[in-house]
GUDORO-859569 format. One line per field, with one value per residue (C-alpha): residue in three letters; x, y, z. Coordinates in steps of 0.001 Angstrom, whole numbers. Layout:
BEGIN
rest [Ala,...]
u [X,...]
v [Y,...]
w [Z,...]
//
This chain:
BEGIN
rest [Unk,Unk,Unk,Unk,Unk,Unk,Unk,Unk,Unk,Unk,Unk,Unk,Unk,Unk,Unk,Unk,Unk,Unk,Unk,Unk,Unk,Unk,Unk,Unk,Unk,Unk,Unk,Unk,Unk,Unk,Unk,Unk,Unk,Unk,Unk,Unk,Unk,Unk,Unk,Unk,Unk,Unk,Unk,Unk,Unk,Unk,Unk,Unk,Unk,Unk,Unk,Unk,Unk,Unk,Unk,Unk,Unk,Unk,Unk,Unk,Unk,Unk,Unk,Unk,Unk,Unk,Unk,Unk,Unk,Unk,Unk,Unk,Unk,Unk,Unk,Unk,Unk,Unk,Unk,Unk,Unk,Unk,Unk,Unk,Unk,Unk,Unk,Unk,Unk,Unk,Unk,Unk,Unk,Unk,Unk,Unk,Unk,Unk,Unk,Unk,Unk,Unk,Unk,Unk,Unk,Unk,Unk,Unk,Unk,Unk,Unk,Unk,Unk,Unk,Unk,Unk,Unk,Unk,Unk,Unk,Unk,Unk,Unk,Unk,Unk,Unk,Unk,Unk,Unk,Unk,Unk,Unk,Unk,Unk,Unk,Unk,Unk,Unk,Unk,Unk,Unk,Unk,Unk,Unk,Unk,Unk,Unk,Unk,Unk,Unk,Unk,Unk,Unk,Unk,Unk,Unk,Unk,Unk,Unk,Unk,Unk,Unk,Unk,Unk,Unk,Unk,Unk,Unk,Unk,Unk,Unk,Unk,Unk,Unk,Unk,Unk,Unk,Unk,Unk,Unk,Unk,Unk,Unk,Unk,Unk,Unk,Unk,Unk,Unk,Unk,Unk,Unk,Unk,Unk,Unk,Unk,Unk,Unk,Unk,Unk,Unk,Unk,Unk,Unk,Unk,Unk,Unk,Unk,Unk,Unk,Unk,Unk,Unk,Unk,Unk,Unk,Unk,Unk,Unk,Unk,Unk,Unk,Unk,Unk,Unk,Unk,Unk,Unk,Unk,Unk,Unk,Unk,Unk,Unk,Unk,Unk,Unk,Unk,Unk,Unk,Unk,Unk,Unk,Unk,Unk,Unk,Unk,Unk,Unk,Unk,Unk,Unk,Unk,Unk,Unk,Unk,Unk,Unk,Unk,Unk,Unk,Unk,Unk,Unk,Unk,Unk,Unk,Unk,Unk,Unk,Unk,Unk,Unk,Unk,Unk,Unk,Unk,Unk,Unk,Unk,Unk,Unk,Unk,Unk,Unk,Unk,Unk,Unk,Unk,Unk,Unk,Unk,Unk,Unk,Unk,Unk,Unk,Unk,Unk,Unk,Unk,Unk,Unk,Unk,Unk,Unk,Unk,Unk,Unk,Unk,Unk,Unk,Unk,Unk,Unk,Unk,Unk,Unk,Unk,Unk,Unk,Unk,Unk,Unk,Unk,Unk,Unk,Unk,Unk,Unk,Unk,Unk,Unk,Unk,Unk,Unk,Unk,Unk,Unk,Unk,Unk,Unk,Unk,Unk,Unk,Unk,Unk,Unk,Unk,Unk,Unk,Unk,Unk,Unk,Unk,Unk,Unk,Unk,Unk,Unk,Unk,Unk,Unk,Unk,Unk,Unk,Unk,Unk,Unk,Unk,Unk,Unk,Unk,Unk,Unk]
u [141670,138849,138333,136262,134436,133409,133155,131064,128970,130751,127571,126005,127443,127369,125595,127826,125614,126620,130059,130764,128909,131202,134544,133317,132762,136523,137589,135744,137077,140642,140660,137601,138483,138278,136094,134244,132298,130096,129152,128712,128976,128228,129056,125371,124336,122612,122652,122955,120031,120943,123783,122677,119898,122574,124457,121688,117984,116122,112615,111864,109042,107399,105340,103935,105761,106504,108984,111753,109827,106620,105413,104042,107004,107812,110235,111335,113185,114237,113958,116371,117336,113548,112148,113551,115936,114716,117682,116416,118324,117241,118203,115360,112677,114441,117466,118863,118522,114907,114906,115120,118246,115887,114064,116241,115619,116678,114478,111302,112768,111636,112752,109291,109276,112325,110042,107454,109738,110748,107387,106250,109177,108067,104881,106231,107651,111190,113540,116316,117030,120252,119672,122338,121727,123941,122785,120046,118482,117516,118424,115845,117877,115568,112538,110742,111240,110332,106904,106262,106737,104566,106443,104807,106897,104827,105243,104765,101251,100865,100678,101909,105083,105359,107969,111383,114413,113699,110290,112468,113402,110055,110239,109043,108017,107911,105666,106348,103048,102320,105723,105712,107453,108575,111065,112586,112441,114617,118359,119032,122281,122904,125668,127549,131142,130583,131573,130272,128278,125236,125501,128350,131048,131574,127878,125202,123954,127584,129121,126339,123830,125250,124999,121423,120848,121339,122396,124753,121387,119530,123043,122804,118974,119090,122185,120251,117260,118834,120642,117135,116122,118897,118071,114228,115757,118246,115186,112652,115415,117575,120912,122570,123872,124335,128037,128099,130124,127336,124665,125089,124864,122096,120911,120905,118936,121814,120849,117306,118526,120939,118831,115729,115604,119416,120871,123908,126345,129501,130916,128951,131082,131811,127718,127592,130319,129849,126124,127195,129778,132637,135442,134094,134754,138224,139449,140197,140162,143411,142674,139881,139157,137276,136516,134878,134011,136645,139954,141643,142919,139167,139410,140850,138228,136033,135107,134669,138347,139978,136960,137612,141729,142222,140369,141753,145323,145025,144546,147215,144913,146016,143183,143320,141078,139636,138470,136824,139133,142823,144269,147671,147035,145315,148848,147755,145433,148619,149374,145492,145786,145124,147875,147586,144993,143853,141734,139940,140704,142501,143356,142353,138815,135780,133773,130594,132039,133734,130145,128506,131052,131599,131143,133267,135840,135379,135653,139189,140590,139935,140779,144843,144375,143509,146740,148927,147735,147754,151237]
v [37333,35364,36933,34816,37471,35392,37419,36738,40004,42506,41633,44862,46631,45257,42012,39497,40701,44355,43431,41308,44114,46592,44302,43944,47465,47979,45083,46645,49637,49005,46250,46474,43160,41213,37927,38630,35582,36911,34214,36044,33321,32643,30139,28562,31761,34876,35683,32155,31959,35395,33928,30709,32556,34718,31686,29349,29623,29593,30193,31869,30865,33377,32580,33823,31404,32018,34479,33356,35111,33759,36421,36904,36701,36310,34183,32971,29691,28874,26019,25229,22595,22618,22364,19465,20852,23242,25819,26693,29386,29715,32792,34150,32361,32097,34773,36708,40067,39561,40604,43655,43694,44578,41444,38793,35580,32888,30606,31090,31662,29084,27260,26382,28701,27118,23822,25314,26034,22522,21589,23879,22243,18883,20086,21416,17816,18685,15279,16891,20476,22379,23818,26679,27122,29836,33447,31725,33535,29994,28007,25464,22005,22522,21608,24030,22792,19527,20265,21896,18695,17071,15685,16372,16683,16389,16827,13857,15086,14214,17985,19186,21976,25014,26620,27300,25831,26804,24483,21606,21375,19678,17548,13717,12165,12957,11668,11251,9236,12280,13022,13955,10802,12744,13755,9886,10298,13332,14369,16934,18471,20787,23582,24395,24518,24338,21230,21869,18929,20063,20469,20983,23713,23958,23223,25459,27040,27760,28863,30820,31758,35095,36184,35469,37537,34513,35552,32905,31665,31219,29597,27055,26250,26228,23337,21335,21788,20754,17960,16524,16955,14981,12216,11959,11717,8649,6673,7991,7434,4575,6308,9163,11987,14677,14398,14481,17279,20099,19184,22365,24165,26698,26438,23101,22360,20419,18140,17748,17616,14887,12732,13130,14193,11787,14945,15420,17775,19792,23129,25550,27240,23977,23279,26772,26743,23052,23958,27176,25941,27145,24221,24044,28051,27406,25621,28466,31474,34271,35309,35086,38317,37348,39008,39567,41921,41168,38655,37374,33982,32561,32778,29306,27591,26797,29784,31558,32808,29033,27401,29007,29107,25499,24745,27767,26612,22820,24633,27003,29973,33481,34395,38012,39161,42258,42713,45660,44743,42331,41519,40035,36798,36542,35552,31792,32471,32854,28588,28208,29512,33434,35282,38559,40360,43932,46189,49259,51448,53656,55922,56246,56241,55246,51734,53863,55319,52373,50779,53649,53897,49984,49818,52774,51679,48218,49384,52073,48936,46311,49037,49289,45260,44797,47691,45890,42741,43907,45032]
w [98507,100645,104058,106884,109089,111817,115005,118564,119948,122164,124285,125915,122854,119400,118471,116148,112815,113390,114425,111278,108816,110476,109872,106445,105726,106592,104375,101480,101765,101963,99207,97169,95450,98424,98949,102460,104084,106771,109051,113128,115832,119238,121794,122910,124750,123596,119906,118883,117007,115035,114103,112889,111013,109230,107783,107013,105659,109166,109862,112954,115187,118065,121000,124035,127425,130867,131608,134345,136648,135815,133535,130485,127712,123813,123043,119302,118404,114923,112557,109909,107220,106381,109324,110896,113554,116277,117365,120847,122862,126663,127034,124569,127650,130411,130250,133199,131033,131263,134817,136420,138636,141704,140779,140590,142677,142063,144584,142353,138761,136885,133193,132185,128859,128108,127933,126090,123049,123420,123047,120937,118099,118955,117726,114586,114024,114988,115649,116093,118944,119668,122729,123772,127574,128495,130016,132495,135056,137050,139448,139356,137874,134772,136692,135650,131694,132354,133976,130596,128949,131095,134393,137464,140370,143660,147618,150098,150384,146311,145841,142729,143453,142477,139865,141292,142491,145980,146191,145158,149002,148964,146415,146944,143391,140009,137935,134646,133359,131026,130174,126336,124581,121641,123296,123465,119853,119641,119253,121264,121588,124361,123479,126636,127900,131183,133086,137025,138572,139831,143940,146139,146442,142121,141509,140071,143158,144839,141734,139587,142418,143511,139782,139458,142845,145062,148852,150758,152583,149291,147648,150865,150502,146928,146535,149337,146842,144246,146227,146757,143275,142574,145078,143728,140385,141116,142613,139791,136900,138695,137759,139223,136763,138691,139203,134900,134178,132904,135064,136628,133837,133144,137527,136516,133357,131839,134200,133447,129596,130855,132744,131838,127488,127307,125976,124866,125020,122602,122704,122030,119324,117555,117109,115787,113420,112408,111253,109317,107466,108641,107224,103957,103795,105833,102902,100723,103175,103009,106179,109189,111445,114605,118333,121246,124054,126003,125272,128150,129302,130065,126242,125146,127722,124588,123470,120342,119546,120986,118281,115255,116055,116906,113164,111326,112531,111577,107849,108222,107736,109776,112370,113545,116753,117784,121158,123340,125586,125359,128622,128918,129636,126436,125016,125712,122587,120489,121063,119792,116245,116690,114976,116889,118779,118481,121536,119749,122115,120394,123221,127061,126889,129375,129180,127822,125230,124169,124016,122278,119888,118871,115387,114535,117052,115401,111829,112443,113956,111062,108665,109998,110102,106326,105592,107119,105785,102431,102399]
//
């Protein structure tokens, strides 16, 4: 019997390594015989390189950048199929975790370490970058990335700006004389499943602002901001693509990935599982056991459990999902290749313990799964 363990992280909780080392200790233990392919996944966002890095060799690269807030920060990117494609997550320079909830503000966070481990691979000789852009803490239309490849974006006075979305109010020119080149010469595929524009009433600003601590004044000034960083951009660039669905993504770097590196972009979970391997494992696989913090309907938008259904389906292969949480209109998952879906709370319990308790929760609950499977 081959088993596919390919779960997401029940993020605050369990990461998608110690979920799928938990889901195989309960395989194990019920049938001993079993087959168990580990391969964790995520959808672009945190834990993307992790999970990458536990399917394939990777190298991992660390280096100092600026932090969102424009401190001091470490951030790592990885390098795989020796050395020629960069997996860059933006979370690991310029995540929203990184900041202190008192200290979020959007008007002056700032992409720019995100460029620097775009640089930093170009430097290594890397042609080709996945880029997952999800978990941002920006809202700066990936200004702040591009200045760290070179561009230079300037007032009417010729003064350079400084980082953040907010500044971008004042935004006249952007020079892109010392822009780094390489990038011309690179692939880059952006892994992202969202499909906003970048200004207006489903743009970045209106949509993901108040998340990143934006108050309705700064969500106003910041889409008018980025409304004129789109403008400069149409007469710099001579095309207009912030109406592309996913420039908003990421406070707008999708746009600057779009327009300015011709970036494109694919689900996040469909990069991830197409560079581990998943359909050559798929071809063989008994059964696949997958999950994720919480199941609901927003599920089969792209993510994780609609990825690995839709492919484990075309191949007739059972997918069973376990989830902190499964709300009913989850059921939608059951037309997108998941079998059945599983919560592991056992009993009433609170959201802490829950958390605390994951990978035992996780385990009991893929335990019963592999009994009744087995029967």
């Amino acid at each position: 019997m081959k088993i596919i363990v390919s779960p997401d992280s029940f993020k605050g909780s369990v990461s998608a390594v110690d979920v799928a080392k938990s889901i195989e200790e309960a395989v194990l233990e019920v049938n001993k015989d079993a087959k168990t392919v580990i391969m964790p996944v995520a959808d672009g966002g945190e834990g993307t390189i992790d999970a990458i890095a536990s399917c394939v060799p990777a190298e991992i690269h660390e280096l100092s950048v600026c932090g969102p807030m424009g401190e001091d920060a470490t951030a790592s990117y990885a390098t795989i199929e020796q050395g020629e494609v960069a997996i860059i997550e933006m979370a690991q320079a310029s995540g929203l975790p990184m900041v202190p909830v008192d200290e979020k503000n959007p008007m002056i966070a700032t992409t720019y370490g995100t460029g620097e481990l775009m640089k930093a691979a170009l430097e290594r000789g890397c042609r080709k970058m996945i880029i997952g852009i999800g978990g941002s803490a920006t809202n700066d239309g990936g200004a702040g990335a591009l200045m760290a490849l070179g561009a230079v974006f300037k007032d009417k006075n010729g003064d350079a700006l400084p980082l953040g979305g907010g500044a971008l109010a004042d935004l006249y020119d952007i020079d892109m004389s010392e822009f780094d080149q390489r990038i011309f010469d690179t692939e880059i595929t952006v892994a992202c499943d969202v499909t906003n524009p970048l200004v207006g009433q489903n743009g970045a600003s209106a949509v993901y602002g108040p998340q990143k601590g934006a108050t309705p004044e700064m969500v106003e000034k910041l889409d008018a901001a980025l409304g004129n960083f789109a403008k400069v951009s149409k007469e710099t660039l001579g095309e207009d693509f912030s109406i592309c669905p996913g420039a908003g993504a990421a406070g707008g770097l999708g746009f600057a990935l779009l327009a300015f590196c011709k970036a494109k972009f694919a689900a996040g979970i469909d990069i991830v599982l197409d560079v581990c391997g998943f359909e050559k494992e798929l071809q063989d696989a008994n059964l696949v056991i997958t999950g994720e913090g919480r199941i609901d309907g927003q599920s089969v938008q792209g993510k994780v459990l609609y990825g690995i259904g839709m492919r484990a389906k075309e191949k007739n292969v059972p997918v069973i999902a376990i989830g902190g949480g499964v709300r009913e209109d989850s059921d939608a998952l059951l037309e997108c290749g998941i079998s059945a879906m599983f919560s592991i709370a056992n009993g009433p319990m609170t959201l802490e313990y829950a958390m605390e308790n994951g990978k035992t929760l996780i385990k009991q609950v893929a335990k019963n799964i592999m009994r009744v499977f087995m029967r």
